[in-house]
Structure formats: C-alpha cells, structure tokens
C-alpha positions in Angstrom: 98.0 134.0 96.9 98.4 137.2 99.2 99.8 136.1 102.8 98.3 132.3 102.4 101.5 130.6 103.0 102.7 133.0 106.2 99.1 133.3 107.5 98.5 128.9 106.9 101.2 128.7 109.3 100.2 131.8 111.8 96.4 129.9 111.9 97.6 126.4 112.3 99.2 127.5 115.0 96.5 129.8 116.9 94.1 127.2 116.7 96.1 123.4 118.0 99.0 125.7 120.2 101.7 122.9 120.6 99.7 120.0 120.2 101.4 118.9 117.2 104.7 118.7 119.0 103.2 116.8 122.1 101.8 113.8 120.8 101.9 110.9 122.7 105.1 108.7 122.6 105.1 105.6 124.6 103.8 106.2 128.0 103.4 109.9 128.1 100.1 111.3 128.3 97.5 112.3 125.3 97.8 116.3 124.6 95.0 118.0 125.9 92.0 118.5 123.2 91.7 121.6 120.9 88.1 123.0 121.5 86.4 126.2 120.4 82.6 127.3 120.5 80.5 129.4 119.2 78.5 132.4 121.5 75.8 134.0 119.2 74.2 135.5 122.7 74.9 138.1 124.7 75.8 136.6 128.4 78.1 137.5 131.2 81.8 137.7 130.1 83.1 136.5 133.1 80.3 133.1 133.3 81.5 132.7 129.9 85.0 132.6 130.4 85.0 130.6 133.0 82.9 128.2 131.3 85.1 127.9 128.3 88.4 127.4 131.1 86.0 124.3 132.6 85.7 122.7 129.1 89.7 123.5 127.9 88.1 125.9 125.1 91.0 127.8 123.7 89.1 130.4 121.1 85.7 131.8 121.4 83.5 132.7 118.3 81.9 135.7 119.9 79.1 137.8 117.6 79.1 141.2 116.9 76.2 142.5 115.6 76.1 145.1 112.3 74.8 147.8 114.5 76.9 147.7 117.5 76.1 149.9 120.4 77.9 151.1 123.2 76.6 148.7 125.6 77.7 145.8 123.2 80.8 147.1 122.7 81.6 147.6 126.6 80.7 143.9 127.2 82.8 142.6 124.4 85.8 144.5 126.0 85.2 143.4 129.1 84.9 139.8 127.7 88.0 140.3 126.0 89.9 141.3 128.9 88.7 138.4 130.7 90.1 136.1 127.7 93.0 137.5 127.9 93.4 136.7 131.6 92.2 133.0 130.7 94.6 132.7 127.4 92.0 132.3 125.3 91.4 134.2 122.1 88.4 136.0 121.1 87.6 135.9 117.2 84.7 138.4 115.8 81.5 136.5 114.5 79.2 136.9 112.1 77.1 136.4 109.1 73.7 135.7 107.3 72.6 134.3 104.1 72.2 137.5 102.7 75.5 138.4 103.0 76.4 135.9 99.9 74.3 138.9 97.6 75.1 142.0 99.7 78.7 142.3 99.8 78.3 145.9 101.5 76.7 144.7 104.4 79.5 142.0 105.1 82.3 144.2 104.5 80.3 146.9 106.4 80.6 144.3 109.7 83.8 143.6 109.0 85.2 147.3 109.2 82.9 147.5 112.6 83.7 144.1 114.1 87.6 144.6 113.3 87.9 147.7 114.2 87.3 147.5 118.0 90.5 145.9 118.3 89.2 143.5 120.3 89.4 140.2 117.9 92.2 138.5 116.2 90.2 137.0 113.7 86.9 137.3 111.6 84.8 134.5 111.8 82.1 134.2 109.3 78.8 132.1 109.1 77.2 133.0 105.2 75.0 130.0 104.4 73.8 131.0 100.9 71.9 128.0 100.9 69.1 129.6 102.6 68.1 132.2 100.0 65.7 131.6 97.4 68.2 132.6 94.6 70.1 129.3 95.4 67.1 127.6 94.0 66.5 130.0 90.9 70.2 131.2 90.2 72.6 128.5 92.0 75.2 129.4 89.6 75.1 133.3 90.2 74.6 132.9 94.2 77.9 130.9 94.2 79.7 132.7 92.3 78.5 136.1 94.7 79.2 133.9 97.7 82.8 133.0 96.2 83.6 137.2 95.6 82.5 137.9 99.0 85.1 136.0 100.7 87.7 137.6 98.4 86.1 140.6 99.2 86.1 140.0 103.3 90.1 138.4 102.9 90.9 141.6 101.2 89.5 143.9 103.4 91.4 143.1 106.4 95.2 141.5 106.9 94.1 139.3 110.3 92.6 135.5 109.8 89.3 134.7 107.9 87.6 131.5 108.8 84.2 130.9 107.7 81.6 127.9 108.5 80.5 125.6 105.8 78.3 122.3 105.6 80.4 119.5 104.6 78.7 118.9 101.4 80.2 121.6 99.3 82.2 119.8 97.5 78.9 118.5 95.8 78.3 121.8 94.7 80.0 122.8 91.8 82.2 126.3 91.5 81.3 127.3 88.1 77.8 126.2 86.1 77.6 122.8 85.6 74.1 121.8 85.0 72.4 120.1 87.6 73.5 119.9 91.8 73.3 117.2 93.7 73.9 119.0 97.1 71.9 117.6 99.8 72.8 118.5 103.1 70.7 115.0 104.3 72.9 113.0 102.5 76.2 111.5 102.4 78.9 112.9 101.0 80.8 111.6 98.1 84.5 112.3 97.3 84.2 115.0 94.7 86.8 116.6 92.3 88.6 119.5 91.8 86.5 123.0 91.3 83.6 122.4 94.0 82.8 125.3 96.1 84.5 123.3 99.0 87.7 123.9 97.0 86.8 127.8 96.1 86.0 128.6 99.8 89.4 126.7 101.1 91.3 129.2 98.3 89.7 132.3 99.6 90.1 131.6 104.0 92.7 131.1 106.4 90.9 128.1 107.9 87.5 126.3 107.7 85.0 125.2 110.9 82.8 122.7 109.2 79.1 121.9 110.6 79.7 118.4 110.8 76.4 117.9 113.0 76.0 114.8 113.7 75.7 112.8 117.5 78.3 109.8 117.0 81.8 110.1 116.3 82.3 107.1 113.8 80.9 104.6 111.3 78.2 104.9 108.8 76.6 109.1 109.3 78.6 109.9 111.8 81.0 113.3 112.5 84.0 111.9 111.1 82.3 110.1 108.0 80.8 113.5 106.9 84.0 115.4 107.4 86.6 113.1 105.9 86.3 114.6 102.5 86.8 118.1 103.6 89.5 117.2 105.8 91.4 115.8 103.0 90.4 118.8 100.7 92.1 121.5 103.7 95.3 119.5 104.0 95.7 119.7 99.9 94.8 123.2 100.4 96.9 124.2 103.6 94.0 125.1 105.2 93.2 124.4 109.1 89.8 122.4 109.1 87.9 122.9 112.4 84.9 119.8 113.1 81.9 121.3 114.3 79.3 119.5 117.2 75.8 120.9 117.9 73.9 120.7 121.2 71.1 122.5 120.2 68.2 121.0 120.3 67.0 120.0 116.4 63.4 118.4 116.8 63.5 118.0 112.2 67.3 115.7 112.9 67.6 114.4 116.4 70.6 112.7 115.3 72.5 115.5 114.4 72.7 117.0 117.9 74.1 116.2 121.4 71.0 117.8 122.9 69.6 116.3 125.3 72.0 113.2 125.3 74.4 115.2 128.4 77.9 116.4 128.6 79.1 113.1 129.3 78.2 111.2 126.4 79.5 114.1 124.4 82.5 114.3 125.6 83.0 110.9 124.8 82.2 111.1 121.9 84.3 114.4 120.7 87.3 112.5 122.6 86.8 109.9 119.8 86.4 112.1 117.2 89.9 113.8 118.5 91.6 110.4 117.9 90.3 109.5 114.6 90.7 112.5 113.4 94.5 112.9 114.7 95.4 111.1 111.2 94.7 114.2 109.1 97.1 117.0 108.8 94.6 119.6 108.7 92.5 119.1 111.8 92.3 121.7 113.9 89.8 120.7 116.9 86.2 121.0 117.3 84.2 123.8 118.1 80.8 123.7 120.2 77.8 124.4 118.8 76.5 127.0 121.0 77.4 128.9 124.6 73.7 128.6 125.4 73.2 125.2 124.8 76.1 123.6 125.5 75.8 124.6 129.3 72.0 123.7 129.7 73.2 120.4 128.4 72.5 117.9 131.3 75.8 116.1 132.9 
C-alpha cells in the first residue's frame, strides 16, 4: 500500500522518540512516558505550551476549524513556533460525523489545515456513529466512512491518524446482517474484516477513546484496548490509548474528572507499564487542554 511501510516506521517513531531503545535494564531508570492531548479550544499558545512541557506531552492535537480566519491562523503560528521551541510537534485536528457522508468537506479541511504548513500530521476525529444513517444504512455509512479515509490518505503525503472507539472491530466492514456494536459494552476479540481492521489499512496510526477511569481489570483502559492493540501490531500501525477528563455526568466512570491529576497520573503510569507488552503502543493522549488543567491536584 502507497508509503505504509516507510511512513509505519516514520510515525512509530514521531510518536515514542527513543523510548523503544531505553527501556529499563537492571537498575537504570524507566523511559520517560509518551503523552499527547488533544486542544479543541482556542487558548493562549504560550499557557499551552508550557502546560504540555509540565506534563512531558510530546505532540499536540491542535483544531483547525473549516473556515479558518486570519486571527486563527496567526495564533496557530504563533503556537507552532512555541512548539518548536518546546520540541513538541503540532498535528492539524479535526473532524465531525458528517464528514463520514461528505467527503468534500473533509478533504476541503484537509487542503486548508495542511496547507498552512504549520502541522506535520492530520489528525482526524469522524465518529459516523452519531448520524442517523448509521441506524438506517449501517452498511452504506461504513462503507462512506472507509472511502473517506482513502480519500484524506490520498490527498496529502504527511501522517493520517484518526480517533476511533475501541469497539470497531464489532462492527463489520462489509454487510453482514445484524451489529452488535455497543460502545457500553465490552469488547470481544473479533475477526478479520471489521471496520477496526479497514480503518488500521487506510491510517498511519490510530488514537483510540479508550475512556475509561482505571487502568486494569474487569472495564478498565487496558481491558477495552487490548483487542485493538493487537489488531495495530498485525497491521503495523502505531495505536495511541486515549484518557478523558471531561466531565461525563451519563458514564462517571469513563472519565478522570473530578478524580485530580494525581490519581490520574497514577493511573496512566499503570497503563504505560501494562501496556509496554504490545508492540504497537504508542502512549496516551489527554482528553482535552481545557479540562485536563481545571482538573484538581
């Protein structure tokens, strides 16, 4: 497939830096943890910047909107140039459900986001799931959602991650009959041709919202991710774990709010060590800017 192998490698590397090489042998210390977050609102670059230095982030998901003034633009430069300064790389997001049926829209973005020159990757949040035609035309809505991401990779030679739940691989790629995707449940190991696997085929790396506030055992961050982890290491496909810390009154449990930064971090340290057995992990990324730093200590 078109610059998979060369850009597998290029991503892997972006995303853990030396990591792989450091691990810890004997007495030497653990490598320092891979983090990312997302910033869906606008903020001041440099608070930002040195918010993600504080909490070792190493790439920041930063949204572009589709209509992008000059205003925007100037802040995103100037938050880029702070990155730069801080070694931390700046990737172009965004995304909405309707995306997955308007692919001139996304591609639309793309051409604007990319073409500031400001990002060296596109970053992509589509959740399809949200639209009523995934109720009335599952089948049709996937296979749209698949042939945008084709469309997106094609449209532009630099990295394309892209967010998913961790339950597509109960969805299937092609019609099936019935779906048993339910993002409240727990995942099953599912087999070739799932929309996990379609999605993997069609990105340079994954970011999964694996939402959940404990880092092990029965519903927990790793126990929902396990199955796409393995899926992005047959794929050769970095696999990012996501944490939320906004606040979710419909699944308390599947956010850090109002639990603090401490208890978080604890957590995602665990989640760092169980995860350390899988090829294809790549870090986790923080669920957002905003609420990450109202989080209490």
């Amino acid at each position: 497939m078109r610059r998979r192998a060369r850009g597998w490698a290029q991503t892997l590397l972006a995303l853990t830096g030396v990591t792989a090489v450091l691990a810890p042998l004997g007495g030497c210390a653990a490598p320092a943890p891979v983090r990312a977050m997302w910033l869906w609102h606008p903020a001041d670059p440099a608070a930002v910047v040195e918010w993600a230095t504080a909490q070792q982030v190493s790439e920041i998901f930063a949204y572009v909107p589709e209509e992008l003034t000059a205003a925007e633009r100037a802040r995103l430069a100037t938050l880029k140039k702070n990155a730069d300064a801080a070694g931390i790389k700046l990737a172009a997001l965004g995304g909405a459900p309707e995306w997955a049926l308007d692919h001139a829209a996304a591609l639309s973005w793309l051409r604007t986001a990319m073409g500031t020159g400001l990002f060296h990757a596109a970053h992509v949040d589509v959740e399809p799931y949200h639209l009523p035609a995934w109720r009335t035309d599952r089948a049709g809505t996937v296979a749209s959602f698949t042939a945008l991401l084709t469309g997106l990779r094609d449209a532009d030679p630099r990295p394309l991650e892209a967010d998913v739940p961790f339950w597509y691989h109960t969805v299937p790629a092609a019609p099936s009959g019935a779906d048993p995707a339910n993002s409240a449940g727990s995942p099953t190991t599912g087999g070739s041709g799932t929309l996990a696997d379609e999605v993997l085929a069609r990105t340079d790396a994954v970011t999964v919202m694996s939402y959940r506030d404990t880092a092990t055992g029965p519903g927990s961050i790793m126990e929902i991710s396990a199955d796409m982890l393995r899926r992005g290491e047959r794929a050769g496909r970095p696999v990012r774990l996501g944490a939320e810390t906004l606040r979710l009154p419909d699944c308390p449990h599947c956010t850090f709010h109002g639990k603090g930064r401490a208890a978080m971090d604890a957590a995602l340290a665990e989640v760092d060590a169980a995860a350390a057995g899988y090829p294809s992990f790549a870090g986790i990324a923080v669920h957002d800017y905003t609420a990450w730093t109202a989080l209490p200590p």
